[in-house]
Each structure stands twice: as structure tokens, then as C-alpha cells.
C-alpha positions as CSV (number, residue, x, y, z in Angstrom):
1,X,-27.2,28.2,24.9
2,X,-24.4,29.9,23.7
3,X,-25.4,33.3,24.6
4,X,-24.7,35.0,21.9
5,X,-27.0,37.9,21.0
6,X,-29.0,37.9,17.2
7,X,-28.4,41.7,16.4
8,X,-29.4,42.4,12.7
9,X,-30.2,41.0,9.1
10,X,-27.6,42.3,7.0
11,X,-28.3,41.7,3.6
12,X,-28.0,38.0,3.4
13,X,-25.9,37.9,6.8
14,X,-26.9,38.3,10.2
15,X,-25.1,39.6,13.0
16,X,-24.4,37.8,16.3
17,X,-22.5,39.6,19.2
18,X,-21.3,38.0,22.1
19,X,-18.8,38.8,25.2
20,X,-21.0,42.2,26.2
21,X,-23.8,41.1,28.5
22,X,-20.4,39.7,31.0
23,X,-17.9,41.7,31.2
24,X,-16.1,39.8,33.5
25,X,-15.6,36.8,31.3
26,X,-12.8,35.6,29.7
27,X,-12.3,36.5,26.2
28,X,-11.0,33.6,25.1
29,X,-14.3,32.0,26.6
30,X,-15.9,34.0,24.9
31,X,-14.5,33.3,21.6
32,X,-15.1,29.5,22.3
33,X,-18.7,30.0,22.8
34,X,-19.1,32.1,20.0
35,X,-16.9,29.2,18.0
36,X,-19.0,26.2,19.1
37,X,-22.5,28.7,18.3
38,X,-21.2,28.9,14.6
39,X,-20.4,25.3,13.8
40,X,-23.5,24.2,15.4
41,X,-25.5,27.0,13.0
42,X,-24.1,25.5,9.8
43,X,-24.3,21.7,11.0
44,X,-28.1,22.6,11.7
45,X,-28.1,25.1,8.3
46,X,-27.1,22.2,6.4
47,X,-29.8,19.7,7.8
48,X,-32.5,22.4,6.9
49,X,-31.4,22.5,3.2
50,X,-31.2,18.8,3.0
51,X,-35.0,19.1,4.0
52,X,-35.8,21.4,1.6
53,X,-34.6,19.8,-1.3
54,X,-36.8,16.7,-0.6
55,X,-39.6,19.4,-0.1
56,X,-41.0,20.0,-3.3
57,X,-42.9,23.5,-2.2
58,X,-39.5,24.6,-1.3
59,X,-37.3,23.0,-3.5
60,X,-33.5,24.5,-4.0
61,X,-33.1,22.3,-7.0
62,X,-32.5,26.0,-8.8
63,X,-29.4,26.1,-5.6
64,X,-27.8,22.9,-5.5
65,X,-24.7,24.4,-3.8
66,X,-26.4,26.7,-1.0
67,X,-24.7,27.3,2.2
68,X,-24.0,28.9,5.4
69,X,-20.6,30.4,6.0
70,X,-19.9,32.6,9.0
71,X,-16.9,35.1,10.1
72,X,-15.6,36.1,13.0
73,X,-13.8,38.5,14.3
74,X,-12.9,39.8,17.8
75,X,-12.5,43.7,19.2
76,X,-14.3,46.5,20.8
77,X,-17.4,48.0,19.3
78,X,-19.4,50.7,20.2
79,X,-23.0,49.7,20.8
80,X,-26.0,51.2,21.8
81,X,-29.6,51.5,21.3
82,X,-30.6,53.9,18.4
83,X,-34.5,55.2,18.8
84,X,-36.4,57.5,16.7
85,X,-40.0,57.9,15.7
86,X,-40.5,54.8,14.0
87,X,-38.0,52.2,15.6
88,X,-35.7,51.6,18.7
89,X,-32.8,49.3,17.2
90,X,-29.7,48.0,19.1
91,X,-26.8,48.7,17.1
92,X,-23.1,47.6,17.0
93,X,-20.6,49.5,15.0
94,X,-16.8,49.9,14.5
95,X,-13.8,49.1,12.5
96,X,-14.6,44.9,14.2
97,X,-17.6,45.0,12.6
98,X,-16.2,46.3,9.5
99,X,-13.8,43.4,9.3
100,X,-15.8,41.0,10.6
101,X,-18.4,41.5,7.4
102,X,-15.3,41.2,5.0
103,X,-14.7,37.6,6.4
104,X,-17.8,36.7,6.6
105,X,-17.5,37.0,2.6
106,X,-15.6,35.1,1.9
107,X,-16.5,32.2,4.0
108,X,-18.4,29.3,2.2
109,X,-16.6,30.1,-1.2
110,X,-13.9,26.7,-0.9
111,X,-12.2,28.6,1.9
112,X,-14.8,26.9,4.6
113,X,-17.6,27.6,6.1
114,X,-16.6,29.1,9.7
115,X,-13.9,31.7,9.1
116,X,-11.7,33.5,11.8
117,X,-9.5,36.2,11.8
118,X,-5.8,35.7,13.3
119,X,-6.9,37.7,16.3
120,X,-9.9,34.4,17.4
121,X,-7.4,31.8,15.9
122,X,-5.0,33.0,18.9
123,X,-7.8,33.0,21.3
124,X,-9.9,29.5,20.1
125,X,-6.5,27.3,18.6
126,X,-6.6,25.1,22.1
127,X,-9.8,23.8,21.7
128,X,-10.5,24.1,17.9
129,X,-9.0,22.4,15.0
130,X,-8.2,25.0,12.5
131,X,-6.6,25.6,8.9
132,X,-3.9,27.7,8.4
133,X,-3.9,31.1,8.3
134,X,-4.4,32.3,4.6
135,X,-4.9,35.4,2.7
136,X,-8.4,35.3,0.8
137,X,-9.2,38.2,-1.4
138,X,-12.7,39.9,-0.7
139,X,-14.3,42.9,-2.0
140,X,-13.0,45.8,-0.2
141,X,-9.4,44.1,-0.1
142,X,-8.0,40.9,1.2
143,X,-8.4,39.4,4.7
144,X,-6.4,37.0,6.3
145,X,-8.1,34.1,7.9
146,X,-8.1,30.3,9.0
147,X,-11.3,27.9,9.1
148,X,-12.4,25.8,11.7
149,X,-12.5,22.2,10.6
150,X,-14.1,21.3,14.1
151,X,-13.6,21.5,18.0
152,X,-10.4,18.9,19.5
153,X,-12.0,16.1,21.4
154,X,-11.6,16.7,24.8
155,X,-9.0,14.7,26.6
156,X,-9.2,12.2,29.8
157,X,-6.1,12.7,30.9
158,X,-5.8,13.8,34.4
């Protein structure tokens, strides 16, 4: 739907890469795609939890709080395929990855749950309503990023 590709669990994060299957999109396209994919994952995140926790084989009563946060990033990555005797594994790495990860952390910790580094606020802020930009401390450093509170409604003007 919003063709982005599912590329790895990563502890308890998962990778989604988009913009590589088209290289003649826009990026900014891209971005928006990969925006709307990320609010849609924690709207529908959020309905599975509320499920659970009137499911008594899989209560989260133990998790009141759980959540989904998600962080993006944008930049060129190298990516292949890595095969060896056991697996064949497509694989994205880079410094975008790298930072990526870092926002990921800290979204869902009061800073919101869709995080974006300056780089996809530039590319998404027509068509997104976002935070500010803010610095947010995270393990390897601080990052410096702005939530998205949801997408603008389009307009009927002509």
C-alpha cells in the first residue's frame, strides 16, 4: 500500500526501507508514503493492544503503557543481498541507518510516537502536522527531531 519494504527485526524494532524499488520518484514522495505507512502502523499498533488487554490469554496487564514508536530518517544506504551457507539476507547499512535507529529510540518515550529527523521534517512539513524540532538525548548521543501529530487535511480550494 505504501510500498515500503519490511527488511529486518532489530531487537525490538524492525526496519522498513522505502524510495529504492523507484528511483525515479520524488523524494519528498517518498517521505510522504513512508510518513502516512508509520502513523497508520501505530493507529493499528494501538488497536491490537487494546485487544489484548481484554484478552485474557494475552493479557498486558504486566504493560499498561506499551507502545509503538517509530523513527525516520532520510539518506543513501548501501544495500545489497548478503548470502552464505546458511541464509541469503537483504541488508541496508550506512551512517542513515545508524541515525535512523537512534531516533527510533527515543520515540514513544513522551517525545511521540512517529519521530523525524530535520532532514524528513523539510521533505514531509506540507502535508504533515509536526512538533517542533527538539533535541532528545539517546544512548549514543542526542538527536534532534520533531513528531508528527498527524497528516494536514487536504484542502478544496482550487
Amino acid at each position: 500500500k505504501h510500498r515500503c519494504i519490511f527488511d529486518k527485526l532489530q531487537g525490538d524494532g524492525a526496519l522498513f526501507i522505502t524510495g529504492i524499488v523507484d528511483d525515479s520518484e520524488k523524494i519528498g514522495d517518498a517521505a510522504c508514503r513512508a510518513t502516512a505507512f508509520a502513523l497508520e502502523l501505530c493507529e493499528e499498533f494501538a488497536s491490537v493492544v487494546e485487544r489484548w488487554h481484554g484478552d485474557n490469554a494475552m493479557s498486558l496487564s504486566h504493560m499498561p503503557g506499551v507502545r509503538m514508536g517509530v523513527g525516520m530518517h532520510v539518506g543513501q544506504a548501501t544495500t545489497g543481498v548478503f548470502v552464505n551457507a546458511i541464509r541469503t539476507e537483504f541488508i541496508a547499512f550506512g551512517n542513515v541507518v545508524n541515525s535512523t535507529h537512534r531516533i527510533e529510540s527515543a520515540a514513544g518515550k513522551g517525545h511521540g510516537d512517529v519521530l523525524v529527523s530535520a532532514a524528513v521534517l523539510k521533505l514531509i512539513k506540507g502535508s504533515y502536522v509536526c512538533d517542533v524540532l527538539k533535541r532528545m538525548n539517546v544512548k549514543d548521543g542526542a538527536v534532534y527531531a520533531s513528531a508528527v501529530l498527524a497528516a494536514k487535511p487536504e484542502s478544496n480550494e482550487v
